[in-house]
Biotite code that builds the C-alpha atoms (Angstrom):
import biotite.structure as struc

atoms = struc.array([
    struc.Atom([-71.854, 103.832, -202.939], chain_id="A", res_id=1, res_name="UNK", atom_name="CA", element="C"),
    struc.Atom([-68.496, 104.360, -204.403], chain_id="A", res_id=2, res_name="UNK", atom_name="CA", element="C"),
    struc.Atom([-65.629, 103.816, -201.629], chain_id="A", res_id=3, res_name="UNK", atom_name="CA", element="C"),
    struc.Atom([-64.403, 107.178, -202.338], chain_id="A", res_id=4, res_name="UNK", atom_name="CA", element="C"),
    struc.Atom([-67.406, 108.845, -201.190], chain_id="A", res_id=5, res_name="UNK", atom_name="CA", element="C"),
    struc.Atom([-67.502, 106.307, -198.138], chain_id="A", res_id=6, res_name="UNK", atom_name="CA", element="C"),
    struc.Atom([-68.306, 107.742, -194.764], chain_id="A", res_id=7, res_name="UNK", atom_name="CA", element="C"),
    struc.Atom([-66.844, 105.233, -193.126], chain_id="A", res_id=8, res_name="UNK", atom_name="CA", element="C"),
    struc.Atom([-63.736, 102.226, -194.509], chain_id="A", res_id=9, res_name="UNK", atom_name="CA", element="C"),
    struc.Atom([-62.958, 99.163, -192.509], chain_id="A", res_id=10, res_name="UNK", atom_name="CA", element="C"),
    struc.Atom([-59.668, 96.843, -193.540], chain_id="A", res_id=11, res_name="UNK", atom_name="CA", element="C"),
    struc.Atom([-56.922, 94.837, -192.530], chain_id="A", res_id=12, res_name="UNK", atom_name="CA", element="C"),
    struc.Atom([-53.294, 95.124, -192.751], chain_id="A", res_id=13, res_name="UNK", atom_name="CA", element="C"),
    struc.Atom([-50.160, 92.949, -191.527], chain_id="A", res_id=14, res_name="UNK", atom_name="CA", element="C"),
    struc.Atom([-52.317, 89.962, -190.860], chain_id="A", res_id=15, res_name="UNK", atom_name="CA", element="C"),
    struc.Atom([-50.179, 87.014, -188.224], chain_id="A", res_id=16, res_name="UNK", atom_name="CA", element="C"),
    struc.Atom([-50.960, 84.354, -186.432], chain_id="A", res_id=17, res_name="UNK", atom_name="CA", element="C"),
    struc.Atom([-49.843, 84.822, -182.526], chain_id="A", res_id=18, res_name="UNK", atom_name="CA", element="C"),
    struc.Atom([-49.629, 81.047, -180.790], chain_id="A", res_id=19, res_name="UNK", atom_name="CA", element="C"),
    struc.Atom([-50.743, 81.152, -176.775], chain_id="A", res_id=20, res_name="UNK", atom_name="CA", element="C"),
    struc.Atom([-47.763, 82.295, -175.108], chain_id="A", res_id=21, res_name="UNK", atom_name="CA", element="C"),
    struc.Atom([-45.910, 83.449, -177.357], chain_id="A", res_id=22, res_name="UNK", atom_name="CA", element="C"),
    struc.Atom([-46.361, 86.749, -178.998], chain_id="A", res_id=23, res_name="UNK", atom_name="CA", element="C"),
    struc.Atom([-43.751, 86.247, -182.037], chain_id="A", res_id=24, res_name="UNK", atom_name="CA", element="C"),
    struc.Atom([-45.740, 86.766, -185.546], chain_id="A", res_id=25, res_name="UNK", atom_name="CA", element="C"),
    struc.Atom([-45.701, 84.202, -187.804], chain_id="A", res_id=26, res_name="UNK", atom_name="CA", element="C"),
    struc.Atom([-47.210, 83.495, -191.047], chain_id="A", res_id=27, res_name="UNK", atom_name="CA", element="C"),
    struc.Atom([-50.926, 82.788, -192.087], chain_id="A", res_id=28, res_name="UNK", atom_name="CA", element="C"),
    struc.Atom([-49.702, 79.620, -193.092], chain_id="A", res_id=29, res_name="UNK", atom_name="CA", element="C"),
    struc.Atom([-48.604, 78.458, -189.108], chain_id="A", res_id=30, res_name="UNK", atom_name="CA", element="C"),
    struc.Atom([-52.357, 79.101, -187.754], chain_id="A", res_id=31, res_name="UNK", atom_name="CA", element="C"),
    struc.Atom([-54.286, 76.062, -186.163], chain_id="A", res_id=32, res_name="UNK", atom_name="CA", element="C"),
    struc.Atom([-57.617, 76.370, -183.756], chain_id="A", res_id=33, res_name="UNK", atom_name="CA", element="C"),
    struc.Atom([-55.157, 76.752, -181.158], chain_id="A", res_id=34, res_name="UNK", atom_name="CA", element="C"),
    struc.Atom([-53.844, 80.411, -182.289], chain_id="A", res_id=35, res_name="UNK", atom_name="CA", element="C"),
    struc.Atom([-54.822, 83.907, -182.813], chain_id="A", res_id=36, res_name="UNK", atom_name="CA", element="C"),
    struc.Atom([-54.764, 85.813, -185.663], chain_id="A", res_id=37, res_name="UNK", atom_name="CA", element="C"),
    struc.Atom([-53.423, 89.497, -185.038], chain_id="A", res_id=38, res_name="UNK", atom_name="CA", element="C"),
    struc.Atom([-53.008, 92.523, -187.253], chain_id="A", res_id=39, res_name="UNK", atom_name="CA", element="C"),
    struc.Atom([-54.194, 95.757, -188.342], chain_id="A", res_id=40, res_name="UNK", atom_name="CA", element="C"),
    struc.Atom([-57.513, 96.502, -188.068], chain_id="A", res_id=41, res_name="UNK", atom_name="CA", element="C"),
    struc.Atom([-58.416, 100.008, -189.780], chain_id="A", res_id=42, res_name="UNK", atom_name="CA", element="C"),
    struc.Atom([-60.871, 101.525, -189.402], chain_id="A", res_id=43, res_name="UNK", atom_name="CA", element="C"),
    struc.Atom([-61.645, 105.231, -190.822], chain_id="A", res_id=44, res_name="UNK", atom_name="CA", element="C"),
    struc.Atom([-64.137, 107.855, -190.646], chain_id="A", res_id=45, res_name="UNK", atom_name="CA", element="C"),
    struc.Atom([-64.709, 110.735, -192.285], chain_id="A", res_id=46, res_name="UNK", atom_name="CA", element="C"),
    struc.Atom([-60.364, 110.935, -193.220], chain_id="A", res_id=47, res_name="UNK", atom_name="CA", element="C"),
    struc.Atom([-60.204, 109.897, -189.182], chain_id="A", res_id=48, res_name="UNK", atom_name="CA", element="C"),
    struc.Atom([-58.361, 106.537, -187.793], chain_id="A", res_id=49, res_name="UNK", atom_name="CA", element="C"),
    struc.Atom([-60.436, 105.165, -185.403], chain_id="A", res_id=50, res_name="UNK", atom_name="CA", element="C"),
    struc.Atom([-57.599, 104.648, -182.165], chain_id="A", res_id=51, res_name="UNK", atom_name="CA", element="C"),
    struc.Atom([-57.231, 102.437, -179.747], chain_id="A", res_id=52, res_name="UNK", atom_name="CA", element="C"),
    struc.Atom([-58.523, 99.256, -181.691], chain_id="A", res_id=53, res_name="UNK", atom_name="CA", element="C"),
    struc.Atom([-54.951, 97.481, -180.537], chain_id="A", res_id=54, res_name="UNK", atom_name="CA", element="C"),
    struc.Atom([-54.083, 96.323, -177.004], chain_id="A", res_id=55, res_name="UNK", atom_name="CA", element="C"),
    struc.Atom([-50.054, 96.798, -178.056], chain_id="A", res_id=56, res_name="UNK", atom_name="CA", element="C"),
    struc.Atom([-50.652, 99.276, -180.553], chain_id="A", res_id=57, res_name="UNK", atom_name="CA", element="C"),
    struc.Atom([-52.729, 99.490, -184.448], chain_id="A", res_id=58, res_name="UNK", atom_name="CA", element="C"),
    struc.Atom([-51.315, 96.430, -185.572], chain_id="A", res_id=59, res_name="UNK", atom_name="CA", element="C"),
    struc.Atom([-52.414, 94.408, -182.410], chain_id="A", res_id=60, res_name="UNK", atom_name="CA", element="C"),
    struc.Atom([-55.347, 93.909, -182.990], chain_id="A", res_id=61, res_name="UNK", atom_name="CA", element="C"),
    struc.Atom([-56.934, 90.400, -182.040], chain_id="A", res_id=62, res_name="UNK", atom_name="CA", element="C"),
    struc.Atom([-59.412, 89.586, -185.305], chain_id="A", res_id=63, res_name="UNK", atom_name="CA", element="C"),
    struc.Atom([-61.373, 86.578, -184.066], chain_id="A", res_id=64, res_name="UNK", atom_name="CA", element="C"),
    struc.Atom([-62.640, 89.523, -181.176], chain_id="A", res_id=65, res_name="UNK", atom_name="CA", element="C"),
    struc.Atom([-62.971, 92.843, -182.992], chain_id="A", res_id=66, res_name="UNK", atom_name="CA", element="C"),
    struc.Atom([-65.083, 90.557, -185.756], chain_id="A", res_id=67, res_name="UNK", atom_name="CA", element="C"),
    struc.Atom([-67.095, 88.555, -183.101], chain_id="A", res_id=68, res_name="UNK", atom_name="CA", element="C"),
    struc.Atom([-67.907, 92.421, -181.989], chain_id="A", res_id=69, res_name="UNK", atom_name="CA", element="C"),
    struc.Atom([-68.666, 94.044, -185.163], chain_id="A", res_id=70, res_name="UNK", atom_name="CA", element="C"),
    struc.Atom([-70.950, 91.548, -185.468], chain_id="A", res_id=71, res_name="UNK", atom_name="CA", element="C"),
    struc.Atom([-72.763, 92.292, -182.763], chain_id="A", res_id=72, res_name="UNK", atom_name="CA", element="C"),
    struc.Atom([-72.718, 95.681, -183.593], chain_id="A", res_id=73, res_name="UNK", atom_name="CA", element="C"),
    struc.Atom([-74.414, 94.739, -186.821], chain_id="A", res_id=74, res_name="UNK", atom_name="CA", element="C"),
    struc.Atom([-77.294, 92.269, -185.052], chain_id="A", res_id=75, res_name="UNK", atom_name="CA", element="C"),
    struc.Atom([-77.865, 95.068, -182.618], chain_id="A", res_id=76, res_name="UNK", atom_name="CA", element="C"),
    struc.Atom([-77.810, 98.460, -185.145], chain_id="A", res_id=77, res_name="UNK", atom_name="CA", element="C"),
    struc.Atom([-79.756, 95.860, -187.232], chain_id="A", res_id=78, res_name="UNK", atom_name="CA", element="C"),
    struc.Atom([-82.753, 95.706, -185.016], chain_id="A", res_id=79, res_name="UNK", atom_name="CA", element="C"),
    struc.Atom([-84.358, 98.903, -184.862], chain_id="A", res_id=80, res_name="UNK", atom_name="CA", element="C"),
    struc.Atom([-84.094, 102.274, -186.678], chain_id="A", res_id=81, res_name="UNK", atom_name="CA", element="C"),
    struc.Atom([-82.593, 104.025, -182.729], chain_id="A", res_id=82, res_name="UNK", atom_name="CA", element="C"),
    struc.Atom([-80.208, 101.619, -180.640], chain_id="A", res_id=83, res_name="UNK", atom_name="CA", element="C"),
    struc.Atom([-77.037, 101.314, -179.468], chain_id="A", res_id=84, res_name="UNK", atom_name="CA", element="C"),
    struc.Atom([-74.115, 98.751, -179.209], chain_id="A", res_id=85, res_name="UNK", atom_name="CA", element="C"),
    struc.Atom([-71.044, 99.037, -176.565], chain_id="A", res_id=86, res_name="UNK", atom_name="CA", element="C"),
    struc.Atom([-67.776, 96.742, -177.005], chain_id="A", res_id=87, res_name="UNK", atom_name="CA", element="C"),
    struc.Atom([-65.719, 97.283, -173.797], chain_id="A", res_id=88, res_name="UNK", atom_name="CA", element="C"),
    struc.Atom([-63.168, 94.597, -173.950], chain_id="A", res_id=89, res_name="UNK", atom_name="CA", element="C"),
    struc.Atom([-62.055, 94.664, -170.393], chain_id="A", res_id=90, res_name="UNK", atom_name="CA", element="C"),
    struc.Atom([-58.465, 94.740, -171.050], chain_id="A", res_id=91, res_name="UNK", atom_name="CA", element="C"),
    struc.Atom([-56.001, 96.740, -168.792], chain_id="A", res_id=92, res_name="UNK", atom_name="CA", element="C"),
    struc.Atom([-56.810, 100.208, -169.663], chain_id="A", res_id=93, res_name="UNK", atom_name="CA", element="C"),
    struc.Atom([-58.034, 100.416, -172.965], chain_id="A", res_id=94, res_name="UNK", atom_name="CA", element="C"),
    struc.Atom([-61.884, 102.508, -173.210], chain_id="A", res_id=95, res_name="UNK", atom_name="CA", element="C"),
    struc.Atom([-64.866, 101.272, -174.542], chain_id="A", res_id=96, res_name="UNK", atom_name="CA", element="C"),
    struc.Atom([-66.396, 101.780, -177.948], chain_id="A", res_id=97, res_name="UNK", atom_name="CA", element="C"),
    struc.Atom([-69.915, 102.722, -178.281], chain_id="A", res_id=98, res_name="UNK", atom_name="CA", element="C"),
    struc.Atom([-72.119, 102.738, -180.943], chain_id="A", res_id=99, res_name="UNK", atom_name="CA", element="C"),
    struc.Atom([-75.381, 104.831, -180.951], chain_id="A", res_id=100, res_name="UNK", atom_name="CA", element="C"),
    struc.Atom([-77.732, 104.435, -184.201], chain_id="A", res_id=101, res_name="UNK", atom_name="CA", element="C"),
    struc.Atom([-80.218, 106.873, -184.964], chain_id="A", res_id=102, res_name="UNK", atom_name="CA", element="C"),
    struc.Atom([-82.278, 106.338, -188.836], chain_id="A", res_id=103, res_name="UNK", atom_name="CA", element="C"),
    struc.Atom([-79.757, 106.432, -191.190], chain_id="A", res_id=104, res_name="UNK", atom_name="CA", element="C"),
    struc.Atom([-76.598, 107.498, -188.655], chain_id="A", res_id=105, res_name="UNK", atom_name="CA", element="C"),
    struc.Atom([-74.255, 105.739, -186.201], chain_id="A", res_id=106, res_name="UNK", atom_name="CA", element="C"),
    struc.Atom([-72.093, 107.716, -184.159], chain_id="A", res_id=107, res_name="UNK", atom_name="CA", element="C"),
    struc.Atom([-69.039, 106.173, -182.808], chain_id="A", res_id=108, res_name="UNK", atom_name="CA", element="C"),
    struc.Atom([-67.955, 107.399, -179.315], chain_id="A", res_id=109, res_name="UNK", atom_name="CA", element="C"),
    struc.Atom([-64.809, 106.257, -177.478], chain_id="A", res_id=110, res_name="UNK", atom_name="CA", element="C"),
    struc.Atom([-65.993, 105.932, -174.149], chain_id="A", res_id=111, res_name="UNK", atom_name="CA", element="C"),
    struc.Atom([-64.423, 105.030, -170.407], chain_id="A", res_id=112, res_name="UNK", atom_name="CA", element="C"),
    struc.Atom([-64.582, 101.229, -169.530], chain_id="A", res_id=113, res_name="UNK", atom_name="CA", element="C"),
    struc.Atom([-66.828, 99.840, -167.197], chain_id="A", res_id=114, res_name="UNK", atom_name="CA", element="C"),
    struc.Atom([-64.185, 97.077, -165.752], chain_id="A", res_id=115, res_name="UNK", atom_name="CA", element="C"),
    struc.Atom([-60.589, 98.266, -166.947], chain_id="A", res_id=116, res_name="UNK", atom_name="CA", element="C"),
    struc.Atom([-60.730, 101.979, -166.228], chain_id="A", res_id=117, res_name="UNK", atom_name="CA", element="C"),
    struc.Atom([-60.018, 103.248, -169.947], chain_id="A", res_id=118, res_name="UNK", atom_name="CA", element="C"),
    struc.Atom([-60.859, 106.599, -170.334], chain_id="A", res_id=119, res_name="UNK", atom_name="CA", element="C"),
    struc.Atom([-62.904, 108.372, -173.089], chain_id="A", res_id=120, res_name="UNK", atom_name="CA", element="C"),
    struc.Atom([-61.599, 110.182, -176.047], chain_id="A", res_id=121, res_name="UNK", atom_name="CA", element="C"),
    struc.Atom([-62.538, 113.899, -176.152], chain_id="A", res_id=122, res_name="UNK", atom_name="CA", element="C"),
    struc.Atom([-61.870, 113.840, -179.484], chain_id="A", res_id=123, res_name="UNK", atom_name="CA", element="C"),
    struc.Atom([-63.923, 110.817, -180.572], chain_id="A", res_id=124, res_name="UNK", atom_name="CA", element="C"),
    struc.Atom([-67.925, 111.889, -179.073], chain_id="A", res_id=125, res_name="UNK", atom_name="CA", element="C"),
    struc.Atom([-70.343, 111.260, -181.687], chain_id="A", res_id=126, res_name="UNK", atom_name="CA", element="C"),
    struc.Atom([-68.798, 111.060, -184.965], chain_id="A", res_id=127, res_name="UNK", atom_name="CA", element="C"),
    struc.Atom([-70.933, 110.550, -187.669], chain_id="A", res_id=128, res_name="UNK", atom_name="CA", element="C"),
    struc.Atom([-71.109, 107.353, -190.704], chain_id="A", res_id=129, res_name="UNK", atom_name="CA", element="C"),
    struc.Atom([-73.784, 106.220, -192.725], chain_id="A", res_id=130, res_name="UNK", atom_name="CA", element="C"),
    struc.Atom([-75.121, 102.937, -191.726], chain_id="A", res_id=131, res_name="UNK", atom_name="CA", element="C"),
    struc.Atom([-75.289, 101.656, -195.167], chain_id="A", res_id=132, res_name="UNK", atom_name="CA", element="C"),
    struc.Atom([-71.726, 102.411, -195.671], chain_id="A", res_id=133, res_name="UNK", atom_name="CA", element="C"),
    struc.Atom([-70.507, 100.401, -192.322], chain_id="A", res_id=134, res_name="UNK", atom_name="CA", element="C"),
    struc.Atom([-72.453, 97.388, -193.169], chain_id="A", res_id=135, res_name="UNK", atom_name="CA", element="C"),
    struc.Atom([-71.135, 97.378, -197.043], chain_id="A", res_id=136, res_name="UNK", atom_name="CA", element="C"),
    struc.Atom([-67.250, 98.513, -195.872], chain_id="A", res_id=137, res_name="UNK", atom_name="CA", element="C"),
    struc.Atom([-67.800, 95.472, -192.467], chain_id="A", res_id=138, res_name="UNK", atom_name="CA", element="C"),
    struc.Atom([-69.078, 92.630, -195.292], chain_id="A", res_id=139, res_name="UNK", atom_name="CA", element="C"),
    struc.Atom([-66.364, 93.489, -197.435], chain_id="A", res_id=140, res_name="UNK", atom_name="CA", element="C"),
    struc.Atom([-64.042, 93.429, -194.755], chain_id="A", res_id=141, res_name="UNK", atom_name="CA", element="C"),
    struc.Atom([-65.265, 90.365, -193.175], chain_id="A", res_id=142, res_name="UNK", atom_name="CA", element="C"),
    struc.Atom([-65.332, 88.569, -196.738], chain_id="A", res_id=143, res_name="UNK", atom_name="CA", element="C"),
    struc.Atom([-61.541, 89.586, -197.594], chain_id="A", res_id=144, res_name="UNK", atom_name="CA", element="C"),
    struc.Atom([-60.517, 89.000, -194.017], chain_id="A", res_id=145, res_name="UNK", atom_name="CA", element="C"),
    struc.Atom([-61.978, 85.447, -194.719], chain_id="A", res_id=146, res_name="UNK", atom_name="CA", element="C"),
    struc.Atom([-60.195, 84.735, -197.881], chain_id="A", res_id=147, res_name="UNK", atom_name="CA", element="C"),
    struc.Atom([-57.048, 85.962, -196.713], chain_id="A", res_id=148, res_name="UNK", atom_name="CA", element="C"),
    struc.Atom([-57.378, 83.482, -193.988], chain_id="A", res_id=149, res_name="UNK", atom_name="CA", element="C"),
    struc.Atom([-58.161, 80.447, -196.653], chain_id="A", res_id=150, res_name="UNK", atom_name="CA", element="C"),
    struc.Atom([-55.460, 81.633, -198.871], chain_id="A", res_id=151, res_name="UNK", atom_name="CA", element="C"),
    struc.Atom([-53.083, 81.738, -196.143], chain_id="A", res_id=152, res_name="UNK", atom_name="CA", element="C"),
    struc.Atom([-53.627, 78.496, -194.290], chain_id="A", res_id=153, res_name="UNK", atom_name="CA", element="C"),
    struc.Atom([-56.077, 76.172, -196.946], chain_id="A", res_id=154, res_name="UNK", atom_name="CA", element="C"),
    struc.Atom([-55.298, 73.202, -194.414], chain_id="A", res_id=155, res_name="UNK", atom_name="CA", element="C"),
    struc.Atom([-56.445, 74.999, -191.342], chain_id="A", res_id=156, res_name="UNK", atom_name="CA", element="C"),
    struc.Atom([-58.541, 77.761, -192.200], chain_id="A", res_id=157, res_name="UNK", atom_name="CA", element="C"),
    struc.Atom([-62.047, 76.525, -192.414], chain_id="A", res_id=158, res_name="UNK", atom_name="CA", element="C"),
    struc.Atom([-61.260, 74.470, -188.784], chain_id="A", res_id=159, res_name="UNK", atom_name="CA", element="C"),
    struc.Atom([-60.067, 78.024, -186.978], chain_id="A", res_id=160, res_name="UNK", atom_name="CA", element="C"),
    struc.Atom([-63.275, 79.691, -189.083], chain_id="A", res_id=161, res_name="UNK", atom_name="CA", element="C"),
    struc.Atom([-65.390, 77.400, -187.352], chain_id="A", res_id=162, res_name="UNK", atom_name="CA", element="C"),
    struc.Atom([-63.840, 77.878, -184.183], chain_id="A", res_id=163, res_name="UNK", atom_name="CA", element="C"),
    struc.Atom([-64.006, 81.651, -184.096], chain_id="A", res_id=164, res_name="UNK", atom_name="CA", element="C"),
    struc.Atom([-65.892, 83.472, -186.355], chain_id="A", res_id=165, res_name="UNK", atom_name="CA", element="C"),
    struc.Atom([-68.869, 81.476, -185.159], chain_id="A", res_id=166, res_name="UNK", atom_name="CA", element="C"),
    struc.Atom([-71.934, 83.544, -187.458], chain_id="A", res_id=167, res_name="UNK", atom_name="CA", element="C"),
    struc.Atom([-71.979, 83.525, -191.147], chain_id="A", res_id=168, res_name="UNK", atom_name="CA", element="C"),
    struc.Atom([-71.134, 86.917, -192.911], chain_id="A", res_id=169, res_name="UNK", atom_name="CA", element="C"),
])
């Protein structure tokens, strides 16, 4: 599959690392086990950005979540050819995202929160990706994402790594 003809593209953009308590950005190079990493997280499909990924907006995005997550969406799309996967974060008013397979399709829906009362999207019911494409676009993400990380903080990287991206790619 040629990235052009994608259905669906997953990257990441203005990657920082956000210490507890304080939400100034600071370089890669400042992260340690005891600090987020925070950023864009985009995520388009079919020409559409994908909203709402970002408590404070696109580039707030916390990685070491959103990547524990799409994991899970993998493991559980991965299991059978019809299932479904829903990330509701629980954070003050943002909606859930859920994730229906069926054969070869997902179909992303933004959906209302169980615990935070986020409401669903209108415009984001059922739109349609290849699953093929999501899992080549998420392992390419997830590998870059990685190597970013190891380029940006050799010292610290594979100890924060450890600490939370807890499966293997």
């Amino acid at each position: 599959m040629e990235e052009a003809n994608a259905t669906i593209r997953i990257w990441f953009e203005n990657l920082a690392v956000i210490k507890d308590g304080d939400n100034t950005p600071l370089p890669i190079s400042a992260l340690d086990t005891n600090s987020h990493v925070h950023g864009g997280l985009r995520i388009q499909i079919n020409n559409r950005y994908v909203p709402y990924l970002g408590f404070f907006g696109p580039d707030d995005v916390c990685f070491s979540t959103w990547i524990e997550e799409l994991d899970n969406v993998v493991k559980a799309l991965d299991s059978q050819a019809n299932s479904t996967y829903t990330f509701d974060e629980g954070e003050q008013g943002q909606p859930a995202f859920l994730f229906e397979k069926k054969g070869e399709m997902v179909y992303l829906s933004i959906v209302d929160a169980e615990f935070s009362g986020g409401k669903n999207s209108a415009e984001w019911q059922k739109i349609p990706f290849a699953y093929m494409d999501f899992l080549e676009q998420y392992r390419k993400f997830r590998k870059e994402f990685i190597d970013e990380v190891r380029r940006g903080s050799p010292a610290n990287s594979d100890k924060w790594l450890a600490a939370f991206l807890r499966r293997p790619a």
